[in-house]
C-alpha atoms as an extended CHARMM CRD file, in Angstrom:
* protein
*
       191  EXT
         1         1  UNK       CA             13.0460000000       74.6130000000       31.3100000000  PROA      1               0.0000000000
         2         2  UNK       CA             14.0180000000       78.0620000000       30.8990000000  PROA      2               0.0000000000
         3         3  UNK       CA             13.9290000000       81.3110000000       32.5440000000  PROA      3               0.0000000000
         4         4  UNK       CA             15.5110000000       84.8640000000       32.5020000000  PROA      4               0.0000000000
         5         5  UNK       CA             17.9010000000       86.0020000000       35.6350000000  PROA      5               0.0000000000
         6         6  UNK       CA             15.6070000000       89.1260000000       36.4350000000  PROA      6               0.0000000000
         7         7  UNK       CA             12.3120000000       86.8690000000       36.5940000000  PROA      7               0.0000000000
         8         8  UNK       CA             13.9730000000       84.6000000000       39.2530000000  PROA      8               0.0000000000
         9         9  UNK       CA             15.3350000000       87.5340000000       40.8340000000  PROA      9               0.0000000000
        10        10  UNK       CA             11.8540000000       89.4110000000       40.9980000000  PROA      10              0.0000000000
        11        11  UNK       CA             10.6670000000       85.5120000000       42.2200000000  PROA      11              0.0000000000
        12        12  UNK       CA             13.1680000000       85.2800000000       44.9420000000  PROA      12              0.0000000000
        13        13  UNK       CA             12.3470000000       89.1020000000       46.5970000000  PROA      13              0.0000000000
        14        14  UNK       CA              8.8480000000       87.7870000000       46.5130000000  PROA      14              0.0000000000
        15        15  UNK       CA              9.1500000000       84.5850000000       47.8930000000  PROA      15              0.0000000000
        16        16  UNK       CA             11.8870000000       86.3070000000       50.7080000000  PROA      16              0.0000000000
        17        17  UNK       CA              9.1420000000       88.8580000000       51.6330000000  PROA      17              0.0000000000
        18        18  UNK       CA              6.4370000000       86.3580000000       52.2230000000  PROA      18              0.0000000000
        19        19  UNK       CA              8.6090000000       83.6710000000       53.7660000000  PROA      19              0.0000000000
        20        20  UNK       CA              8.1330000000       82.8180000000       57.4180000000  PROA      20              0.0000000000
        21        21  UNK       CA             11.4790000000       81.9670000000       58.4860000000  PROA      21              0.0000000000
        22        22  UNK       CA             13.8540000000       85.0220000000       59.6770000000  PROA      22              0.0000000000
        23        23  UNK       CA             16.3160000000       85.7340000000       57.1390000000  PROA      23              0.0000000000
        24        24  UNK       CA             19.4230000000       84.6390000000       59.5380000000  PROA      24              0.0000000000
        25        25  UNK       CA             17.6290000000       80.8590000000       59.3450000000  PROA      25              0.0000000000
        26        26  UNK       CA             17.4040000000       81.1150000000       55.7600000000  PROA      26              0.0000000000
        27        27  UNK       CA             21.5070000000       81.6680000000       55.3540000000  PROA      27              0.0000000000
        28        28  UNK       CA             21.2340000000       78.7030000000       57.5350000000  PROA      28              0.0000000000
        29        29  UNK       CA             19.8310000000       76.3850000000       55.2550000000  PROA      29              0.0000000000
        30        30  UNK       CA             21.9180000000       78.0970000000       52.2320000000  PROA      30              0.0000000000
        31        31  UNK       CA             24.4580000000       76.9580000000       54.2110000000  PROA      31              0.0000000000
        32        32  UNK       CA             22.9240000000       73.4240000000       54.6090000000  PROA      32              0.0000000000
        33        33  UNK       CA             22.6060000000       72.9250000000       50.9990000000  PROA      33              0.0000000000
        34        34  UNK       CA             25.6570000000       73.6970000000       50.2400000000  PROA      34              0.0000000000
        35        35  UNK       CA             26.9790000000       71.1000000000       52.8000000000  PROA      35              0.0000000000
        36        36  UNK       CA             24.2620000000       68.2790000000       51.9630000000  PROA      36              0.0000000000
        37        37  UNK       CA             25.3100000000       68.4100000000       48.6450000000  PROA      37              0.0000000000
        38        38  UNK       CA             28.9160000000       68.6170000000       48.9840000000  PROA      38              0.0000000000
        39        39  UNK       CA             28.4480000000       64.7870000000       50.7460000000  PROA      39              0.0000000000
        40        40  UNK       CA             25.8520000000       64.1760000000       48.8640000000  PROA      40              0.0000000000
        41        41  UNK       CA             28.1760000000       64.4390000000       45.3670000000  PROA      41              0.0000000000
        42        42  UNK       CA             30.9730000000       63.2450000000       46.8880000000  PROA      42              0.0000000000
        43        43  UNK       CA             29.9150000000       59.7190000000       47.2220000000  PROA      43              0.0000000000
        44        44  UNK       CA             30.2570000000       59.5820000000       43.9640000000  PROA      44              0.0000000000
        45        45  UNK       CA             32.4400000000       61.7010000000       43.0160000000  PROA      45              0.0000000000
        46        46  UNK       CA             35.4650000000       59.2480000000       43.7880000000  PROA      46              0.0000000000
        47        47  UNK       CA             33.8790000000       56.4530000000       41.5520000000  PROA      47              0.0000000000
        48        48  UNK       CA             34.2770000000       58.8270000000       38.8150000000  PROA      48              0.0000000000
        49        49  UNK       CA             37.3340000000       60.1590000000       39.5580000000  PROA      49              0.0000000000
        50        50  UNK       CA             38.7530000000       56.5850000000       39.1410000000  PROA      50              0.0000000000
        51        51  UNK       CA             37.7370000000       56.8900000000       35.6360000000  PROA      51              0.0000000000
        52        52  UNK       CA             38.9910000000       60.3950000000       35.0810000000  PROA      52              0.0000000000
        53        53  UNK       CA             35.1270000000       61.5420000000       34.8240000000  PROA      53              0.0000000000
        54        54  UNK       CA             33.3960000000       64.2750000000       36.7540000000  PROA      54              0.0000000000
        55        55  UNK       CA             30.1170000000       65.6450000000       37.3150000000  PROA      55              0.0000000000
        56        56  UNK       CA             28.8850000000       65.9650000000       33.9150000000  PROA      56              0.0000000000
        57        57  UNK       CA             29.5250000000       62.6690000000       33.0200000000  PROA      57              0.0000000000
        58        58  UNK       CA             27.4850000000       61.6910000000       36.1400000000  PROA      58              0.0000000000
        59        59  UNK       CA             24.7310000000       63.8200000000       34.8280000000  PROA      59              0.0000000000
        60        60  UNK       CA             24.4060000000       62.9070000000       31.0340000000  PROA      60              0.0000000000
        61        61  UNK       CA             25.0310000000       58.9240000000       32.9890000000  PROA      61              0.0000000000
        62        62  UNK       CA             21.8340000000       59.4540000000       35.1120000000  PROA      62              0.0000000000
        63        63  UNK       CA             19.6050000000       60.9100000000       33.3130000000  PROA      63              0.0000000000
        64        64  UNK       CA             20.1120000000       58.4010000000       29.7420000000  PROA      64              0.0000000000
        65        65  UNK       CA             19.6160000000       55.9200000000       32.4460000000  PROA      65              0.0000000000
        66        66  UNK       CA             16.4680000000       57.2530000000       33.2290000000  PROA      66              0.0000000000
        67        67  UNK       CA             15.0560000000       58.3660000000       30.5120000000  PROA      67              0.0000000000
        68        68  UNK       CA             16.7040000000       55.2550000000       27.8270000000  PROA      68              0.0000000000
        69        69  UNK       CA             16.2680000000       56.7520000000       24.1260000000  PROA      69              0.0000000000
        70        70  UNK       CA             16.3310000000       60.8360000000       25.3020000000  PROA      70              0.0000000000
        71        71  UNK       CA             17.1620000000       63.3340000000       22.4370000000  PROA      71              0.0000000000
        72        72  UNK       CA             20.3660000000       65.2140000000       22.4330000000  PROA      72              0.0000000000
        73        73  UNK       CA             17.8810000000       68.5680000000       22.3370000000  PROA      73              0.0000000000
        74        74  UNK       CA             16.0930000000       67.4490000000       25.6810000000  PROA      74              0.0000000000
        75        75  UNK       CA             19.2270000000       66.4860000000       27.6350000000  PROA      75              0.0000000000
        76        76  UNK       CA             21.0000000000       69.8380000000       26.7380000000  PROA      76              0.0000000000
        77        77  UNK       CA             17.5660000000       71.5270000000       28.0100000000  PROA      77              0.0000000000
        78        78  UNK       CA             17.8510000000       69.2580000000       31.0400000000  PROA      78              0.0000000000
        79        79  UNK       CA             21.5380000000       70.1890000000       32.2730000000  PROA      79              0.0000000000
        80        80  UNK       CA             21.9440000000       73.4930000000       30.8120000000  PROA      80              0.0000000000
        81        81  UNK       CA             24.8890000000       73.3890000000       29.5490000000  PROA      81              0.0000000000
        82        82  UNK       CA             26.6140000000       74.3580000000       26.1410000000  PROA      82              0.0000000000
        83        83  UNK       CA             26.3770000000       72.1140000000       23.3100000000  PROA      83              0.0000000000
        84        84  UNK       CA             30.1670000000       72.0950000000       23.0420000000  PROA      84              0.0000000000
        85        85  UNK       CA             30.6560000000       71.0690000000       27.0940000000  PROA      85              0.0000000000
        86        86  UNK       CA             27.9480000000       68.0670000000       26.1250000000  PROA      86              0.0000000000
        87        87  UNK       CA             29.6590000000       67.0660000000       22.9850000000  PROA      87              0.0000000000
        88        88  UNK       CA             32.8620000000       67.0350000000       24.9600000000  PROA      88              0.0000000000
        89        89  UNK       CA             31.5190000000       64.7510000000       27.7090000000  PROA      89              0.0000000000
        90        90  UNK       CA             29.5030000000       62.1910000000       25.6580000000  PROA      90              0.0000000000
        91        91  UNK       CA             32.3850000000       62.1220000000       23.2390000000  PROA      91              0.0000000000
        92        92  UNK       CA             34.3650000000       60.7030000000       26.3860000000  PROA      92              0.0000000000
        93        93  UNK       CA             31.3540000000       58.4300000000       27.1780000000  PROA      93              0.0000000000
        94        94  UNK       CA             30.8790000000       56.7320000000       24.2700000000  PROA      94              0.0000000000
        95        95  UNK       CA             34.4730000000       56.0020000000       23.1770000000  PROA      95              0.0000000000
        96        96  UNK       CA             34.8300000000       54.5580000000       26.4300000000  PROA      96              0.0000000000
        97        97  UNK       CA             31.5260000000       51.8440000000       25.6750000000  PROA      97              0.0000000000
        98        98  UNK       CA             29.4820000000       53.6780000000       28.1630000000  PROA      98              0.0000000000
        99        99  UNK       CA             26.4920000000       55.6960000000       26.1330000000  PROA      99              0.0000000000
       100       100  UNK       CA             25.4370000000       54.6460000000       22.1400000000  PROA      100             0.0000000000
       101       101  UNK       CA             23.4770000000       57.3940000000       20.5380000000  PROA      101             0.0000000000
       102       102  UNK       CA             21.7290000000       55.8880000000       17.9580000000  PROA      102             0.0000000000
       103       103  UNK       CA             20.0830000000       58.4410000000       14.9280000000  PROA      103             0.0000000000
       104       104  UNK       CA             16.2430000000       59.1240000000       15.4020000000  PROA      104             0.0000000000
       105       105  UNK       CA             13.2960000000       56.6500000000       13.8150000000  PROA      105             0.0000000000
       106       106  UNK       CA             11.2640000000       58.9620000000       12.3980000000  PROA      106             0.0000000000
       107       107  UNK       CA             14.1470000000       62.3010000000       11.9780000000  PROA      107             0.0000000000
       108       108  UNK       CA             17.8480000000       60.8190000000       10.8450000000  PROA      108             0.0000000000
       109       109  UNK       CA             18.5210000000       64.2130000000       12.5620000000  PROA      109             0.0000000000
       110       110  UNK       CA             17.8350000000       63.5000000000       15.9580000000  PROA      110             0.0000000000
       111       111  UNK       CA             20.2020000000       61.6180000000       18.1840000000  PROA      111             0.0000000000
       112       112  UNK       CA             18.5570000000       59.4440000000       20.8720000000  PROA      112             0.0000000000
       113       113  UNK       CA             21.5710000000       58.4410000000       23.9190000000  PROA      113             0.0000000000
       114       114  UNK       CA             21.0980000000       54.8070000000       25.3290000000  PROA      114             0.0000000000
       115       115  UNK       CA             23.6960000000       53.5560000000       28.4080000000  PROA      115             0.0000000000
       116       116  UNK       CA             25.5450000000       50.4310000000       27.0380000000  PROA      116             0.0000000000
       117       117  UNK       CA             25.6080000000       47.9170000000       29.7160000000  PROA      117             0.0000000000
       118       118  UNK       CA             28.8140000000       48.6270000000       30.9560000000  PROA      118             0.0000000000
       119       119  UNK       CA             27.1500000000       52.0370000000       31.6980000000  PROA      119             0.0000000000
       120       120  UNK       CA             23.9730000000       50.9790000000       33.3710000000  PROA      120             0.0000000000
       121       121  UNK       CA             26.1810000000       49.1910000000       35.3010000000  PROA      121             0.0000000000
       122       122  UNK       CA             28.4800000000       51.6330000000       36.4160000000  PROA      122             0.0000000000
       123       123  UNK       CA             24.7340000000       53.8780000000       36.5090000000  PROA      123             0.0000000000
       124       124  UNK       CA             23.8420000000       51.4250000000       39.1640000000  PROA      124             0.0000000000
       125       125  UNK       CA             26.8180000000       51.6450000000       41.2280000000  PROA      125             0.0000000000
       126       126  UNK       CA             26.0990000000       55.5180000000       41.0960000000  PROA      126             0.0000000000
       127       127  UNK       CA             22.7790000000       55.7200000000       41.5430000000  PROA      127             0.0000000000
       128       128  UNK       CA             23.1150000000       52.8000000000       44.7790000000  PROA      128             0.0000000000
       129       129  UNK       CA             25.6460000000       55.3580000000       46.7500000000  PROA      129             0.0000000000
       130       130  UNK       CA             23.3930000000       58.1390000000       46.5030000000  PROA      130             0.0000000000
       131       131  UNK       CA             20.3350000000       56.5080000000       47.2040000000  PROA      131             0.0000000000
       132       132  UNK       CA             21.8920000000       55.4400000000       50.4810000000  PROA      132             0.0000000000
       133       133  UNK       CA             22.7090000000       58.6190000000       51.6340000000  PROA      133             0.0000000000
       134       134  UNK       CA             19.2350000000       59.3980000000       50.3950000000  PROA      134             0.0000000000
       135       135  UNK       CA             17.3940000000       56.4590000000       52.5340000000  PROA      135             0.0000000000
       136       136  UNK       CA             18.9860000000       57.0540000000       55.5880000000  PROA      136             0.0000000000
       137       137  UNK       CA             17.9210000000       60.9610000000       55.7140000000  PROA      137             0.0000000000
       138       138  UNK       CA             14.7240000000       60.1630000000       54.9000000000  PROA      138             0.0000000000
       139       139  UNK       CA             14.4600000000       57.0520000000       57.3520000000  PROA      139             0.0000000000
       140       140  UNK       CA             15.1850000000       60.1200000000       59.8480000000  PROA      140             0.0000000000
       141       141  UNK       CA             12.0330000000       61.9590000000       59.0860000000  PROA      141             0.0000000000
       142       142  UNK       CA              9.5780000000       58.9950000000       58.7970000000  PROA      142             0.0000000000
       143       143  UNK       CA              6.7920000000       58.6600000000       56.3910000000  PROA      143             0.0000000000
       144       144  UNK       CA              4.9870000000       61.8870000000       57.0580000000  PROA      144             0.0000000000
       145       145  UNK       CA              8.2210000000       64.0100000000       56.8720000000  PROA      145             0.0000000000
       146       146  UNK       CA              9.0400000000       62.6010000000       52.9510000000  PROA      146             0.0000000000
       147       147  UNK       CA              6.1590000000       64.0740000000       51.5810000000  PROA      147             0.0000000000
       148       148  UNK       CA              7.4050000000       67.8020000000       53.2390000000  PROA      148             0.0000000000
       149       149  UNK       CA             10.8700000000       66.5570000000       51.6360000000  PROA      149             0.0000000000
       150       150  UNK       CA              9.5390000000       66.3720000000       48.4500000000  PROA      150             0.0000000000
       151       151  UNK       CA              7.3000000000       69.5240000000       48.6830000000  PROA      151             0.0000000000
       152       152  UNK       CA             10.5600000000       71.2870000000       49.6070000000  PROA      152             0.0000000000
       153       153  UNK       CA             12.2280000000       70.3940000000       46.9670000000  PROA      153             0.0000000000
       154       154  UNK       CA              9.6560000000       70.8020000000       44.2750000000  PROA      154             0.0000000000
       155       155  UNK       CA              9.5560000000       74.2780000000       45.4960000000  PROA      155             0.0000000000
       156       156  UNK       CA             13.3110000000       74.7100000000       44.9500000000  PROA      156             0.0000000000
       157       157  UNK       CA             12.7320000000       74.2120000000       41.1870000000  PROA      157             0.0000000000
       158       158  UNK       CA             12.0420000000       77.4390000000       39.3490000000  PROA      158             0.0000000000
       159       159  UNK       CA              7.7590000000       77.5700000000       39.0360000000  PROA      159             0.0000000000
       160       160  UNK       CA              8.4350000000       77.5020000000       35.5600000000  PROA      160             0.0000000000
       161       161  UNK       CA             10.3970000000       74.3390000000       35.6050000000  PROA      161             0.0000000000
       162       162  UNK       CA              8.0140000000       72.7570000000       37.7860000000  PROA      162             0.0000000000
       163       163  UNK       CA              5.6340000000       71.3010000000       34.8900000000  PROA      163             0.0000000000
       164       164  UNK       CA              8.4730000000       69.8580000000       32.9500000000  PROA      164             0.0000000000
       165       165  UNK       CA             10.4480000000       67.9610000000       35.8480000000  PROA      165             0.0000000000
       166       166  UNK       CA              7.1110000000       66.4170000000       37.2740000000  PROA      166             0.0000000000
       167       167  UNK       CA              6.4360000000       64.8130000000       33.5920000000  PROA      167             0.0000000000
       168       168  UNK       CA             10.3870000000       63.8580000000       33.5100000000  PROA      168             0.0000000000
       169       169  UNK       CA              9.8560000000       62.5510000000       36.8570000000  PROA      169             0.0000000000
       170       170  UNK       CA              6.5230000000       60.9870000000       35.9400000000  PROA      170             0.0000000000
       171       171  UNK       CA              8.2670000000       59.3970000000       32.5530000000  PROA      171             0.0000000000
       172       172  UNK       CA             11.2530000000       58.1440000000       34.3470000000  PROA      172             0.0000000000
       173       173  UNK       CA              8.4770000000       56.4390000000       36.6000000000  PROA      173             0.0000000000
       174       174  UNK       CA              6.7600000000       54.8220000000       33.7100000000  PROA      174             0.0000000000
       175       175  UNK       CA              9.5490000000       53.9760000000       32.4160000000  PROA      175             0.0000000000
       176       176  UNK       CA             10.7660000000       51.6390000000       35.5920000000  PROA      176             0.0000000000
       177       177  UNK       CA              7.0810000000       49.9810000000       35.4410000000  PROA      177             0.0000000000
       178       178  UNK       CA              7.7750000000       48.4200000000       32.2230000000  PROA      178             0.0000000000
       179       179  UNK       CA              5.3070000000       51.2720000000       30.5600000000  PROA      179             0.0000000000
       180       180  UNK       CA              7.8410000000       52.2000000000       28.0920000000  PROA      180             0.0000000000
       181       181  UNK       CA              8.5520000000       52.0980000000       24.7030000000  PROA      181             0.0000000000
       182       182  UNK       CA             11.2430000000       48.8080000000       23.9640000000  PROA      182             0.0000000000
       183       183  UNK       CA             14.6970000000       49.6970000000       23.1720000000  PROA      183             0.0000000000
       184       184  UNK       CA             16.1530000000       49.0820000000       20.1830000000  PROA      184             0.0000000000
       185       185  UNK       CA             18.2540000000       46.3680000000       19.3470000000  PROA      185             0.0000000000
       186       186  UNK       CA             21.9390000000       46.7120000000       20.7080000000  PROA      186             0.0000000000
       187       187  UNK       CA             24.3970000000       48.3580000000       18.8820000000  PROA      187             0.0000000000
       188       188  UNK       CA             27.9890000000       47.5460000000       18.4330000000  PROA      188             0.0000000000
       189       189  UNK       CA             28.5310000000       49.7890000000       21.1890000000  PROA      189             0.0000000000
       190       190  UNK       CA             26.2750000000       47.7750000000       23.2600000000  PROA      190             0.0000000000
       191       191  UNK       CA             28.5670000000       46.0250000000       26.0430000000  PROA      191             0.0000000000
């Protein structure tokens, strides 16, 4: 899930020229962004401020819950972020009992994150406040309306992205359908 700054540039002119809203609409929903996800964030933002945590703790929190076992590698892929802002953050998170990393089966190497269950509890308290705010906007536009949500979105994602987030999405699907592979057994870490 990479991609160089002129390539998305070179993407953006493109997509700007062939776009057909005006380009005093578009700063309008720039500008809607920026506020959805302001409120969007801030529901849970105060949860983890209460624990001294911000948004990258929220992060490395939802996606271990989603993806249970996920390599170090893929989450630092995922997020984009330095390996020292990661080891920073998880560090926090599993001192505190909520994320075990437990060493790979087949490579000793590898570091695989689980949520403890104090921390697919507190995931659930999350992941409930956002998928409120989520509901209720989407309750607005009615069935037919979702699927242009989702298109919109999708298209938000680099193209080059694209293919890796729909199998992440697509995993994290499985994965709630009982089609996963079992977890191990608990670690001490395990609350």
């Amino acid at each position: 899930m990479s991609g160089s700054g002129s390539d998305r540039s070179e993407a953006l002119v493109l997509a700007s020229e062939r776009c057909p809203v005006p380009a005093g609409d578009l700063v309008k929903f720039v500008e809607l962004l920026f506020f959805a996800y302001r409120d969007f964030t801030g529901d849970a933002d105060e949860l983890l401020a209460d624990l001294g945590y911000g948004r990258a703790h929220h992060r490395v929190i939802h996606f271990v819950a989603r993806h249970p076992g996920l390599r170090v590698a893929d989450l630092l892929d995922i997020l984009r972020i330095t390996k020292q802002s990661l080891a920073r953050v998880l560090k926090q998170l599993i001192n505190e009992g909520f994320v075990t990393q437990r060493s790979g089966d087949t490579d000793r190497r590898e570091r695989h994150l689980y949520l403890t269950q104090k921390g697919r509890n507190f995931a659930e308290k999350l992941a409930e406040l956002q998928c409120a705010r989520v509901g209720k906007a989407l309750d607005v536009v009615g069935a037919a309306g979702k699927d242009q949500v989702e298109a919109f979105l999708v298209q938000m994602i680099s193209e080059q992205d694209r293919t890796a987030v729909a199998a992440l999405l697509e995993k994290a699907a499985n994965n709630e359908h009982g089609q996963h592979e079992p977890q191990r057994a608990n670690s001490d870490h395990d609350q």
